[in-house]
C-alpha positions as CSV (number, residue, x, y, z in Angstrom):
1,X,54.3,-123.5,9.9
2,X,57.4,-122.8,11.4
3,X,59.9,-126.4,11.7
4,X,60.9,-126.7,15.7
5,X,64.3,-126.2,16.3
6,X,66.1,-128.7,18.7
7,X,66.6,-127.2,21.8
8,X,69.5,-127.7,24.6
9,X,68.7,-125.6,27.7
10,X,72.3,-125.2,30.2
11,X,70.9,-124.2,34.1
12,X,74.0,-123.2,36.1
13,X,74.1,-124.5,39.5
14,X,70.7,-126.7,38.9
15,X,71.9,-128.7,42.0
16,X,73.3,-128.0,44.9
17,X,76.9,-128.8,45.6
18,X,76.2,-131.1,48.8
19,X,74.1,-133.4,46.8
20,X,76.6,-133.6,43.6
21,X,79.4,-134.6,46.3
22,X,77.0,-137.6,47.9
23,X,76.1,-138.7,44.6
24,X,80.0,-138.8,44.1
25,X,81.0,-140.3,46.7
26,X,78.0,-143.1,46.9
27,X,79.5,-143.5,43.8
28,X,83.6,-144.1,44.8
29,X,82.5,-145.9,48.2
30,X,80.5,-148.5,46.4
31,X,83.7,-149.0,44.0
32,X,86.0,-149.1,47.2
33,X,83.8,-151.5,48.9
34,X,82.2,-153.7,45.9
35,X,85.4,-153.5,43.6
36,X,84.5,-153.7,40.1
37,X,86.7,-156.2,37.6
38,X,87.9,-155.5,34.5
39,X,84.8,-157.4,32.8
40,X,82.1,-156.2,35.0
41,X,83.9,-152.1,34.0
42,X,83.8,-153.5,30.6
43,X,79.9,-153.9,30.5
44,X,79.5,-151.0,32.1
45,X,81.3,-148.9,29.6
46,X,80.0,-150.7,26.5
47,X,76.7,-151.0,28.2
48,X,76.7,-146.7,28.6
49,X,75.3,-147.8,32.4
50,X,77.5,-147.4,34.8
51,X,76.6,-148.6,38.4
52,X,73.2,-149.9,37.5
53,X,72.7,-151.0,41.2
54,X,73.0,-147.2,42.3
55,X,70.4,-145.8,39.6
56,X,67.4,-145.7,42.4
57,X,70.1,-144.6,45.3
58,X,68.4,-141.7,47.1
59,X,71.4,-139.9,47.0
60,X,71.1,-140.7,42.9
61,X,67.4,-139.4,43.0
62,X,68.1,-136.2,45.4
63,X,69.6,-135.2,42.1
64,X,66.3,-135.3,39.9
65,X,64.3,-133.5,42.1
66,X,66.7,-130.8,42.4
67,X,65.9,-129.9,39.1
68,X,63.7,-126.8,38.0
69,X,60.4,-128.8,38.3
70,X,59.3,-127.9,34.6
71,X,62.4,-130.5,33.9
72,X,60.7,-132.9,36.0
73,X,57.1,-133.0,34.6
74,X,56.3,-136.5,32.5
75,X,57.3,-140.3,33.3
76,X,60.3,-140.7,34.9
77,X,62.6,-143.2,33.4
78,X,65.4,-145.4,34.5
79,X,68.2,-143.1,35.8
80,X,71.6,-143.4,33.7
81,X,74.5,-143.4,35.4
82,X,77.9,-142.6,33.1
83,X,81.6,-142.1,33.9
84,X,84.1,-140.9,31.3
85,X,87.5,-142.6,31.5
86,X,90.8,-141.3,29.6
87,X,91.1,-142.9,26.5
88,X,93.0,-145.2,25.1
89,X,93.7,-146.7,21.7
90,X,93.1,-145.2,18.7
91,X,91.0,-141.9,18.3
92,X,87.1,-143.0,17.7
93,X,85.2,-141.2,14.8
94,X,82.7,-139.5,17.3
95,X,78.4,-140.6,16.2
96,X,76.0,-138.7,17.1
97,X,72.4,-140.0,17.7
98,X,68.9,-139.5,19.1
99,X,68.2,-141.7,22.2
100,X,65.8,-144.4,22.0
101,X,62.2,-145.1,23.9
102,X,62.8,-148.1,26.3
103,X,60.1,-150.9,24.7
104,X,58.0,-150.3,28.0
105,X,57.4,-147.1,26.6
106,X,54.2,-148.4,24.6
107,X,55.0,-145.9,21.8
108,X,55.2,-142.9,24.2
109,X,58.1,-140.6,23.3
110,X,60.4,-138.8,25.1
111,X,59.8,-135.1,26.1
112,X,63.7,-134.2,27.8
113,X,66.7,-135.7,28.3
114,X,68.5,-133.7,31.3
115,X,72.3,-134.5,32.2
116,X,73.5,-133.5,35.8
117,X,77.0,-133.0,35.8
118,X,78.9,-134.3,39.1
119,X,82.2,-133.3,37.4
120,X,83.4,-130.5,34.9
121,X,82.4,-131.5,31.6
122,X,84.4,-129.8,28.4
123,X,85.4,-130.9,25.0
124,X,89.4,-132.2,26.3
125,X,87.8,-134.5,28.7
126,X,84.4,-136.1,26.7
127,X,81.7,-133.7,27.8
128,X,78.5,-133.4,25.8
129,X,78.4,-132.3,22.0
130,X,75.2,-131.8,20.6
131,X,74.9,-131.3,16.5
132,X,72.4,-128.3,15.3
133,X,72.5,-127.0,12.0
134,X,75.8,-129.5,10.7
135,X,77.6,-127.5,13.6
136,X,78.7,-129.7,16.7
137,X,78.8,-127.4,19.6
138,X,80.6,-128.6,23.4
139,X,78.0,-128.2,25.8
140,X,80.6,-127.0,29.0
141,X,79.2,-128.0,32.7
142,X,80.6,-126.8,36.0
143,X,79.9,-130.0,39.2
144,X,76.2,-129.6,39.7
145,X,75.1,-127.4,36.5
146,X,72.2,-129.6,34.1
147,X,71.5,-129.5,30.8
148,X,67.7,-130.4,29.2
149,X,67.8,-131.6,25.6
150,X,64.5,-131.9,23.8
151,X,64.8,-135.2,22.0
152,X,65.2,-134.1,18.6
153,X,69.1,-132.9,20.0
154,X,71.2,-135.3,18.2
155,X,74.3,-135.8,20.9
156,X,77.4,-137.7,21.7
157,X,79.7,-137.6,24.4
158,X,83.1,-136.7,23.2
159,X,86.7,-137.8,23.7
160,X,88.4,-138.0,27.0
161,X,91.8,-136.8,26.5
162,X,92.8,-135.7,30.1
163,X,94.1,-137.8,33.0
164,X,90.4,-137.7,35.0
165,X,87.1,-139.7,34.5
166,X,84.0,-137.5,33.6
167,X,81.0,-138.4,35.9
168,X,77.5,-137.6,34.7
169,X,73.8,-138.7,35.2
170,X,71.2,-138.4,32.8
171,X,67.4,-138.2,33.7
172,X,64.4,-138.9,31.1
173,X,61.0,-138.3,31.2
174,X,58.1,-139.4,28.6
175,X,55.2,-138.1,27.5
176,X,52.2,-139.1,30.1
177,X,49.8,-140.1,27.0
């Protein structure tokens, strides 16, 4: 029997431009209006959930069912919301890992991961690097292009070296049974 090769599947221009720019700016407004202190950014980051009271937005959600609808098929999970700052300090051994079932899941595993990019995502500025075959390849993403991971894609986000932040949003779905 043939072993399953992890799979990472790029769709160019999953999502239209209008919705990536309201998810954006739902995203700026609420940080022009709320504010966000240095602690509350520090749980964010360290937390990998940025703007946790944004995940069920409808401008968040337009983004989901933009998708090819074979992406969409399964339980949807909590949406992730990440941003990419420059860094700082010294340069970070990157790890690469698998993500992890929520414990609601009741054993049920993941069947995709699919990242929405709402900004351009390279190597230089943190974008997605998946690991296949001991061979890390960048996963590059123009504003409102996806990618779908199976869940055996071991992955990392990479090192922000420019002067921008790096907005994304991940979607997950689970197996029904």
């Amino acid at each position: 029997m043939p072993s399953r090769v992890p799979a990472a599947h790029i769709r160019r221009r999953a999502v239209h431009y209008d919705l990536v720019q309201e998810a954006l700016r739902a995203l700026n407004i609420d940080l022009l209006e709320r504010g966000a202190s240095a602690e509350q950014l520090g749980r964010w980051l360290w937390g990998a959930q940025w703007f946790p009271h944004l995940r069920y937005d409808e401008r968040i959600l337009a983004l989901a069912r933009s998708l090819p609808a074979e992406w969409q098929m399964g339980t949807f999970c909590d949406p992730q919301i990440l941003l990419q700052f420059p860094h700082v300090g010294p340069e970070p051994e990157i790890t690469f890992h698998l993500d992890q079932e929520p414990e609601w899941a009741a054993g049920r595993r993941y069947l995709r991961i699919v990242g929405v990019a709402l900004s351009y995502w390279a190597r230089n500025n943190g974008g997605l690097l998946i690991k296949r075959n001991g061979k890390i390849e960048p996963i590059e993403l123009e504003p409102g292009d996806a990618v779908m991971m199976t869940p055996d894609v071991l992955h990392s986000g990479g090192i922000n070296h420019t002067g921008g932040i790096r907005y994304a949003v991940y979607f997950r779905y689970l197996s029904d049974g």
